[in-house]
N, CA, C and O atoms as a CHARMM CRD file, in Angstrom:
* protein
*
  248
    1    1 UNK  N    103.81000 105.73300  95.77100 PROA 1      0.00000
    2    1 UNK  CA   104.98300 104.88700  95.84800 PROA 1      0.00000
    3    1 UNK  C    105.94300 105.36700  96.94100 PROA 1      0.00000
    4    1 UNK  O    106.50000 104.46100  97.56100 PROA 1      0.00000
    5    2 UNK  N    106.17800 106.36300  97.22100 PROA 2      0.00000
    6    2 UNK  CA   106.30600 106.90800  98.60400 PROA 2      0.00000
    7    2 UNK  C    106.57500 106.00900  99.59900 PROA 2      0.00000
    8    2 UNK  O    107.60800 105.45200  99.97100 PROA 2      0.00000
    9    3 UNK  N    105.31200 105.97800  99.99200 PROA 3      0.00000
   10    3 UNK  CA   105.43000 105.47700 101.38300 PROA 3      0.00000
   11    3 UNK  C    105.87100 103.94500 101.53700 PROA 3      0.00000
   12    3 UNK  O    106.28200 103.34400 102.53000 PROA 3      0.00000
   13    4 UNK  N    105.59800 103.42100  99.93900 PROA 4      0.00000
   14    4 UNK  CA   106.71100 101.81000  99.93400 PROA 4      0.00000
   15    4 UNK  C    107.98300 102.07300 100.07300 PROA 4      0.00000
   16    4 UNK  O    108.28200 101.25700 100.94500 PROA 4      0.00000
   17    5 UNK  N    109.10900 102.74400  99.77700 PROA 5      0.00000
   18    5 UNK  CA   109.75800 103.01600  99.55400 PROA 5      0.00000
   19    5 UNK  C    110.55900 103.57100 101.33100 PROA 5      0.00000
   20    5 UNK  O    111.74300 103.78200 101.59200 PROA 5      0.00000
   21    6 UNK  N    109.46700 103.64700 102.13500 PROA 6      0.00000
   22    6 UNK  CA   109.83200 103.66100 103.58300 PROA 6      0.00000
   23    6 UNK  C    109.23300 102.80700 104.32600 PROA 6      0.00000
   24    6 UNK  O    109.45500 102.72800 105.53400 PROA 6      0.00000
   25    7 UNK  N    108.00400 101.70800 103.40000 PROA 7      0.00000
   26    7 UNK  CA   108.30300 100.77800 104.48400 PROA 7      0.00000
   27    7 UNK  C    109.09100  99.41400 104.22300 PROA 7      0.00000
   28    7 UNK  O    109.26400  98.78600 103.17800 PROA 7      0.00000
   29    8 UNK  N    109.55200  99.14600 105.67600 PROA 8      0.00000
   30    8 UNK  CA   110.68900  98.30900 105.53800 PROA 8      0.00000
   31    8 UNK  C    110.20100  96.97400 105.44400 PROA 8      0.00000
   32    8 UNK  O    111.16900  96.23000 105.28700 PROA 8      0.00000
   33    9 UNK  N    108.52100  95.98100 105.48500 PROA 9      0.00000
   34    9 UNK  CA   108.41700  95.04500 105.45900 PROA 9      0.00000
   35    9 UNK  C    108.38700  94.60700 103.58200 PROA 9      0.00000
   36    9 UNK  O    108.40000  93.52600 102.99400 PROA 9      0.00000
   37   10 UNK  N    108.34100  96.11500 103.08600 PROA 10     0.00000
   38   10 UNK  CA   107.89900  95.59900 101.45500 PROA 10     0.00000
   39   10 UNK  C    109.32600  95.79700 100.57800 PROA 10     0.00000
   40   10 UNK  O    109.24600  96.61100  99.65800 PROA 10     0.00000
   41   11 UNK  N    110.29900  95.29700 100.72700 PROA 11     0.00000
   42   11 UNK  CA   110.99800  95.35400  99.81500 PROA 11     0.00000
   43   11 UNK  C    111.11500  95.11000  98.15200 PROA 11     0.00000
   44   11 UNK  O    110.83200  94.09600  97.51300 PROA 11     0.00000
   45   12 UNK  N    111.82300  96.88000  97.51200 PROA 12     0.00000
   46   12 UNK  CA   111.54600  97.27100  96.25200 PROA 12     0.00000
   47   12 UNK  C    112.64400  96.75900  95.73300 PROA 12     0.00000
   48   12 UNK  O    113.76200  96.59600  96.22100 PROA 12     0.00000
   49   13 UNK  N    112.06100  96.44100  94.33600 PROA 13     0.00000
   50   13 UNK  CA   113.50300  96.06500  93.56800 PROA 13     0.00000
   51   13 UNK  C    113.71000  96.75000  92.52500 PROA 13     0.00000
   52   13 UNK  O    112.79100  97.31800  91.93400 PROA 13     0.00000
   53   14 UNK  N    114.77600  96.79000  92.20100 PROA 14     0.00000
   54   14 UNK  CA   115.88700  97.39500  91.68900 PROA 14     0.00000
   55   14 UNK  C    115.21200  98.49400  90.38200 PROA 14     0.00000
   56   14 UNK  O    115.45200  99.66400  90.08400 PROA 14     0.00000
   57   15 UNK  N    114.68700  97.90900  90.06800 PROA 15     0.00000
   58   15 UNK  CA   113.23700  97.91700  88.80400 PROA 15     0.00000
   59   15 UNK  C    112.44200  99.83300  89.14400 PROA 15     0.00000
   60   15 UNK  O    112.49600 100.98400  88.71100 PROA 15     0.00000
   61   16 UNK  N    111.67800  98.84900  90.37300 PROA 16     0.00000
   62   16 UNK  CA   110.88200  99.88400  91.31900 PROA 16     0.00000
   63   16 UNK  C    111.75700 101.34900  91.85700 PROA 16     0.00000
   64   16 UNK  O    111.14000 102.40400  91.99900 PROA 16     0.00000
   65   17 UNK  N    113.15100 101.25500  92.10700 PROA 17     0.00000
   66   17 UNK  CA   113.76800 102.20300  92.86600 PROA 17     0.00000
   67   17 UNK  C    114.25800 103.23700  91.59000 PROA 17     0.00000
   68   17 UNK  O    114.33900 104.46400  91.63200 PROA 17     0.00000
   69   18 UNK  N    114.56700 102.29300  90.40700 PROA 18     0.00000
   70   18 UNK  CA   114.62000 103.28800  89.21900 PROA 18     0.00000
   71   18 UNK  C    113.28200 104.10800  88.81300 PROA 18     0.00000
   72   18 UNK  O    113.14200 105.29400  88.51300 PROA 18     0.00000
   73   19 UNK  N    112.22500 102.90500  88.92400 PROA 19     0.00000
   74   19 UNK  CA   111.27500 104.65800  88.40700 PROA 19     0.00000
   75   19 UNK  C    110.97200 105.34600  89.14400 PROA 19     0.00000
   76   19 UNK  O    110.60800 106.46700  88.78800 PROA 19     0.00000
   77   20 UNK  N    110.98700 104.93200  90.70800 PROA 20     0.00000
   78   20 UNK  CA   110.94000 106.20400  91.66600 PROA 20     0.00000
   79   20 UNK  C    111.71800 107.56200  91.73600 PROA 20     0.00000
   80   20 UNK  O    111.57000 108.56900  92.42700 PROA 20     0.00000
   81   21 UNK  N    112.56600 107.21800  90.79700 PROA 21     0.00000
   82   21 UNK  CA   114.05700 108.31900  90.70900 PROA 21     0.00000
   83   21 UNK  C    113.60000 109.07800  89.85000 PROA 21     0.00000
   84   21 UNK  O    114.14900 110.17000  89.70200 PROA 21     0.00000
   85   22 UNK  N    112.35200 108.68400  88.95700 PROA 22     0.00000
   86   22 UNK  CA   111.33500 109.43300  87.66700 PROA 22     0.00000
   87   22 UNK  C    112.62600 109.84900  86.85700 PROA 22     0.00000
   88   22 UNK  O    113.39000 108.96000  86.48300 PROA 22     0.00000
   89   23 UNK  N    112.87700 111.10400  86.59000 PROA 23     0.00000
   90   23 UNK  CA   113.45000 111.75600  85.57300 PROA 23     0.00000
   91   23 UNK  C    115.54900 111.55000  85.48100 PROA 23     0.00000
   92   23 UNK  O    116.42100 111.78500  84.64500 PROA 23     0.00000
   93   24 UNK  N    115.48100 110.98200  86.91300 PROA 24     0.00000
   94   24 UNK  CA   117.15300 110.96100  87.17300 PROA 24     0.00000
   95   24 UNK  C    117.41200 109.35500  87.20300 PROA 24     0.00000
   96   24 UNK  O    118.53800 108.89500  87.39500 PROA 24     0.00000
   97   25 UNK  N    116.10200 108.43600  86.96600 PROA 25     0.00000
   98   25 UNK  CA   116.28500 107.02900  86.89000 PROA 25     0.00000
   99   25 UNK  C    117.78700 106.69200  86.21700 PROA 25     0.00000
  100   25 UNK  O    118.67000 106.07400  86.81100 PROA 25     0.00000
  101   26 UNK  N    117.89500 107.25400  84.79100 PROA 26     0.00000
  102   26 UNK  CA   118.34700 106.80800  84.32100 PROA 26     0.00000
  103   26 UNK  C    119.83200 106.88500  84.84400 PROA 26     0.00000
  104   26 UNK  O    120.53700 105.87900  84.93000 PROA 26     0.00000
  105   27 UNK  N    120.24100 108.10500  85.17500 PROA 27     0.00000
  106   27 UNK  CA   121.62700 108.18000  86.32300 PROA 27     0.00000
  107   27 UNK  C    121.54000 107.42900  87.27500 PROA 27     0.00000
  108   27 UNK  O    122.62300 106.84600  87.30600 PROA 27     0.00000
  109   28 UNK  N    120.59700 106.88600  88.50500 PROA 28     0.00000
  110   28 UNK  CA   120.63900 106.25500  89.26500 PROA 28     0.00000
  111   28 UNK  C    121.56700 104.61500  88.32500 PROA 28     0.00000
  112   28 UNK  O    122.57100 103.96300  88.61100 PROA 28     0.00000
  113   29 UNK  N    120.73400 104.55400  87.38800 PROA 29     0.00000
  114   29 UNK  CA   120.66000 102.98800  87.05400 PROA 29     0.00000
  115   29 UNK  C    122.60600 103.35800  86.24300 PROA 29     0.00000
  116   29 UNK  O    123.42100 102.44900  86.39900 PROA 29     0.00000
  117   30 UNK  N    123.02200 104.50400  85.57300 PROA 30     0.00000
  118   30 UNK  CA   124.30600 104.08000  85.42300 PROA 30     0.00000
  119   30 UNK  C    125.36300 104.71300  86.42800 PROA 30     0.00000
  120   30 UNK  O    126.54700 104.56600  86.12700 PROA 30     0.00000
  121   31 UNK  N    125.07200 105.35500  87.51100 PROA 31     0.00000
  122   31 UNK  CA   126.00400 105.06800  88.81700 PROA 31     0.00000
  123   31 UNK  C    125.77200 103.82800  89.36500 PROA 31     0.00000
  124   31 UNK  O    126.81000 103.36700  89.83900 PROA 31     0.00000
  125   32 UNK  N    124.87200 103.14900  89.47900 PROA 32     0.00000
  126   32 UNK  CA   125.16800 101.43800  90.34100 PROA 32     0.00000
  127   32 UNK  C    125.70800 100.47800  89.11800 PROA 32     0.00000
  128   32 UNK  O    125.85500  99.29300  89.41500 PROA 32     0.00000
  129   33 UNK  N    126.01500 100.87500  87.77800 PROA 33     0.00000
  130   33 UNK  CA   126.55600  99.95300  86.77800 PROA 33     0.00000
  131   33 UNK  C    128.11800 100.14600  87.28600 PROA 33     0.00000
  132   33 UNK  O    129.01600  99.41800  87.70900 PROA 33     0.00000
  133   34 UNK  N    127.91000 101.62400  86.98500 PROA 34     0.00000
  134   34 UNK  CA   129.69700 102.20200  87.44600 PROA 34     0.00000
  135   34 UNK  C    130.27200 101.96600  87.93400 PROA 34     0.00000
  136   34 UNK  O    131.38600 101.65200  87.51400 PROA 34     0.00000
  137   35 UNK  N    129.85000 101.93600  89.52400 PROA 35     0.00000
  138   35 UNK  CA   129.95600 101.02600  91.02400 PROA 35     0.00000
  139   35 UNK  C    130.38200  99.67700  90.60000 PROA 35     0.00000
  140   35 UNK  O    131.47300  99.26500  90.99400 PROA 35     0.00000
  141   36 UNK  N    129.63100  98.93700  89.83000 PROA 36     0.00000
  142   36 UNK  CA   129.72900  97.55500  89.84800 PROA 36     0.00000
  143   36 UNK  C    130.85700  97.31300  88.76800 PROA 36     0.00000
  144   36 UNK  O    131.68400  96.43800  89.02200 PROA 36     0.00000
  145   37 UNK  N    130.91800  97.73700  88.05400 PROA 37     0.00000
  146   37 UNK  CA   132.11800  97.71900  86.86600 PROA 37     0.00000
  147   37 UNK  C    133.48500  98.24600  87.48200 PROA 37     0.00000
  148   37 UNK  O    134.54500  97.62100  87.52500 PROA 37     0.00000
  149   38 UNK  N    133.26600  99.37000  87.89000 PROA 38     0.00000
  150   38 UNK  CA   134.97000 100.17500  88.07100 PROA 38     0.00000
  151   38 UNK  C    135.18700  99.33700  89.11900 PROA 38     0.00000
  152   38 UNK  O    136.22600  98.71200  88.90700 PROA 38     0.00000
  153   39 UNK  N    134.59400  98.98300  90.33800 PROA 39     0.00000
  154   39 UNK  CA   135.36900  98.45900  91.78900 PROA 39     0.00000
  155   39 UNK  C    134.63800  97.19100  92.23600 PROA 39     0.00000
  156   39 UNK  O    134.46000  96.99600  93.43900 PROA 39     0.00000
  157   40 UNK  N    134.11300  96.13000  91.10900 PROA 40     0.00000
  158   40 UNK  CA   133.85700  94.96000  90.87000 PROA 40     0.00000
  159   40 UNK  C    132.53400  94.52500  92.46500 PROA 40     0.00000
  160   40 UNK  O    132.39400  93.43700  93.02400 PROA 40     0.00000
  161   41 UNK  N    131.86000  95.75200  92.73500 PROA 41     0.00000
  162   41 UNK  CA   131.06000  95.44200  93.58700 PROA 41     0.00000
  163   41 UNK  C    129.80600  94.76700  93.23100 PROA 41     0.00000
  164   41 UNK  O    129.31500  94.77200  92.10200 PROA 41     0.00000
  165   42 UNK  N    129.32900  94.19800  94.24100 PROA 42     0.00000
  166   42 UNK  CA   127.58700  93.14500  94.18100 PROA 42     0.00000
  167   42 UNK  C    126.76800  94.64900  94.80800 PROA 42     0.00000
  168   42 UNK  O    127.09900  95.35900  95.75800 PROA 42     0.00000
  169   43 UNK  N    125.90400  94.74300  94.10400 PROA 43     0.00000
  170   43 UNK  CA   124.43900  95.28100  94.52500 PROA 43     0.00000
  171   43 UNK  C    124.02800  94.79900  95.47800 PROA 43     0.00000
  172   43 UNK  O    124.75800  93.91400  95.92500 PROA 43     0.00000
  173   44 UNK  N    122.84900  95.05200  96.19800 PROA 44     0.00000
  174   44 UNK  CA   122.36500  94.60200  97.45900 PROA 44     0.00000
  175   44 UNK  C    121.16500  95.97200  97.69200 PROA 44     0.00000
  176   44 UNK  O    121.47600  97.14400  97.90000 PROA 44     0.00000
  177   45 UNK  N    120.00300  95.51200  97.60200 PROA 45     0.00000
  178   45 UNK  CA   119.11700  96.24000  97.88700 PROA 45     0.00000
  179   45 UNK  C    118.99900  95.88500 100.02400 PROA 45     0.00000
  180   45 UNK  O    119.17200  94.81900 100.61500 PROA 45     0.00000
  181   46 UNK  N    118.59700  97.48800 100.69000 PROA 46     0.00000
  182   46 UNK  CA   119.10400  96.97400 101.72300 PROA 46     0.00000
  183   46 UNK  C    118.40900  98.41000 102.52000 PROA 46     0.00000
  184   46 UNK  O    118.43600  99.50400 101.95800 PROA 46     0.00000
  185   47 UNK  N    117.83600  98.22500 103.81100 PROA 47     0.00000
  186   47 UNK  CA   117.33200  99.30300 104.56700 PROA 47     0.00000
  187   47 UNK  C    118.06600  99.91600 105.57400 PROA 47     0.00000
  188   47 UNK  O    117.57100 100.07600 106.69000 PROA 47     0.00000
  189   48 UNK  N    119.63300 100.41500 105.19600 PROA 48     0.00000
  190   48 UNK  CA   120.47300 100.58500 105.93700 PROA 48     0.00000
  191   48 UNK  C    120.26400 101.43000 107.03800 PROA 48     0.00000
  192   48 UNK  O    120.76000 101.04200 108.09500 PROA 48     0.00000
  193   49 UNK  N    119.54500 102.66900 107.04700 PROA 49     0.00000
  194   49 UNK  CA   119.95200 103.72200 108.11400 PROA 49     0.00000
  195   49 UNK  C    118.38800 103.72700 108.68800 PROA 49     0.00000
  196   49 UNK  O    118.24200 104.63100 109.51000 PROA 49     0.00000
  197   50 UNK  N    117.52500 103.16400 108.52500 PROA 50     0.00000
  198   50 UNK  CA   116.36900 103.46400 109.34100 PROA 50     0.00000
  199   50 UNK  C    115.12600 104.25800 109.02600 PROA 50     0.00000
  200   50 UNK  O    115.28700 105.26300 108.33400 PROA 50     0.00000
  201   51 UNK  N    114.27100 104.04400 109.31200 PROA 51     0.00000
  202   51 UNK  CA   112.70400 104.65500 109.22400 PROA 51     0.00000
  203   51 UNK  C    112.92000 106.16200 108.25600 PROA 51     0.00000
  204   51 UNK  O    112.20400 106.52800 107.32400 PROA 51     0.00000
  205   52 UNK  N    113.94700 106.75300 108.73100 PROA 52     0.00000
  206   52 UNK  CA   113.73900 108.42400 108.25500 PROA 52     0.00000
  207   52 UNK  C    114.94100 108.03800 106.48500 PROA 52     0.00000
  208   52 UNK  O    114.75000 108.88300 105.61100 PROA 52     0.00000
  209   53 UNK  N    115.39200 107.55100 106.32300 PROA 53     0.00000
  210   53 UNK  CA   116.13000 107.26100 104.78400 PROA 53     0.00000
  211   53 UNK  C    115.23800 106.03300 104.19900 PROA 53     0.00000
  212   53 UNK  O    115.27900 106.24700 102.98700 PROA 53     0.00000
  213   54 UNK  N    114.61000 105.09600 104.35800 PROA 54     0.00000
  214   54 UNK  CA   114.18100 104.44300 103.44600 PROA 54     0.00000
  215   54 UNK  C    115.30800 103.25200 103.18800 PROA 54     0.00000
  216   54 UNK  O    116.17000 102.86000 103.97500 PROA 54     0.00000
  217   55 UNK  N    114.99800 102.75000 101.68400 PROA 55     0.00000
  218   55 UNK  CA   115.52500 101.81300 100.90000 PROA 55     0.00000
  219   55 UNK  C    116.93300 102.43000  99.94400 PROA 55     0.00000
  220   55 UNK  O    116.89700 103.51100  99.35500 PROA 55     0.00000
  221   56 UNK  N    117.95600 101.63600  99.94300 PROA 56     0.00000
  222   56 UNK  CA   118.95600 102.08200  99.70200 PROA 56     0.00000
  223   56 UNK  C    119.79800 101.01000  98.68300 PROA 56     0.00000
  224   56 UNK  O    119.24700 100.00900  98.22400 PROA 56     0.00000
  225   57 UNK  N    120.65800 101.22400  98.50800 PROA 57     0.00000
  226   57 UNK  CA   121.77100  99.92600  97.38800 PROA 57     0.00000
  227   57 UNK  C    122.93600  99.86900  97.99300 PROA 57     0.00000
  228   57 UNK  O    123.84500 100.69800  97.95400 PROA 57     0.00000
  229   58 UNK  N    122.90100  99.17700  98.38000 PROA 58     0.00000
  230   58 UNK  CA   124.88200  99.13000  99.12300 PROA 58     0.00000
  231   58 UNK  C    125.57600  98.21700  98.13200 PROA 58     0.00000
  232   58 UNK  O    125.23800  97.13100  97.66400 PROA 58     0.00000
  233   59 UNK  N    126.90400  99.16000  97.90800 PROA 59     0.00000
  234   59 UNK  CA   128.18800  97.93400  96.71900 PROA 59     0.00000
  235   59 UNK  C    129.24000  97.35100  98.10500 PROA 59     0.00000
  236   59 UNK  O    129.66300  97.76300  99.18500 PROA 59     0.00000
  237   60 UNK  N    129.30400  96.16900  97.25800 PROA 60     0.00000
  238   60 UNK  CA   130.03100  95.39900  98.27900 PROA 60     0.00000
  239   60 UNK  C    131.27300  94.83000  97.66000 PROA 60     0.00000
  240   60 UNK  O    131.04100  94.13100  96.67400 PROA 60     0.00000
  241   61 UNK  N    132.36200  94.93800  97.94900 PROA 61     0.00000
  242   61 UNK  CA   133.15800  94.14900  97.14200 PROA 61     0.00000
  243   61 UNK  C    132.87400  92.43400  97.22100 PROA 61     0.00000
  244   61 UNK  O    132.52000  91.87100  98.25700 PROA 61     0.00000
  245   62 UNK  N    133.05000  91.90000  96.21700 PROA 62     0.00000
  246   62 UNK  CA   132.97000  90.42400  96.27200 PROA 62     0.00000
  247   62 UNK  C    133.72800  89.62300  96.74400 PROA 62     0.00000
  248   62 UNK  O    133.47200  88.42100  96.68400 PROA 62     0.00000
């Protein structure tokens, strides 16, 4: 799962990026609740910085 996870034509969802996190999933999944609750941001799965970071979540305010 790796190497999906850096390439940029297969985009993972939200689902996928939690069990990649294996044992810290579950923190991943309640820091982007947190995010979205405390400062009313939208999720956005998104390949921000390029080949060497991968797949990422950007909060956006609405």
């Amino acid at each position: 799962m790796y190497e999906r996870m850096l390439d940029k034509q297969n985009e993972p969802t939200i689902a996928e990026m939690t069990t990649y996190c294996g044992e810290n999933g579950e923190l991943f999944t309640l820091l982007n609740e947190w995010l979205s609750q405390t400062y009313g941001t939208a999720q956005n799965v998104t390949f921000p910085y390029g080949n060497h970071y991968g797949w990422g979540i950007t909060h956006r305010k609405k």
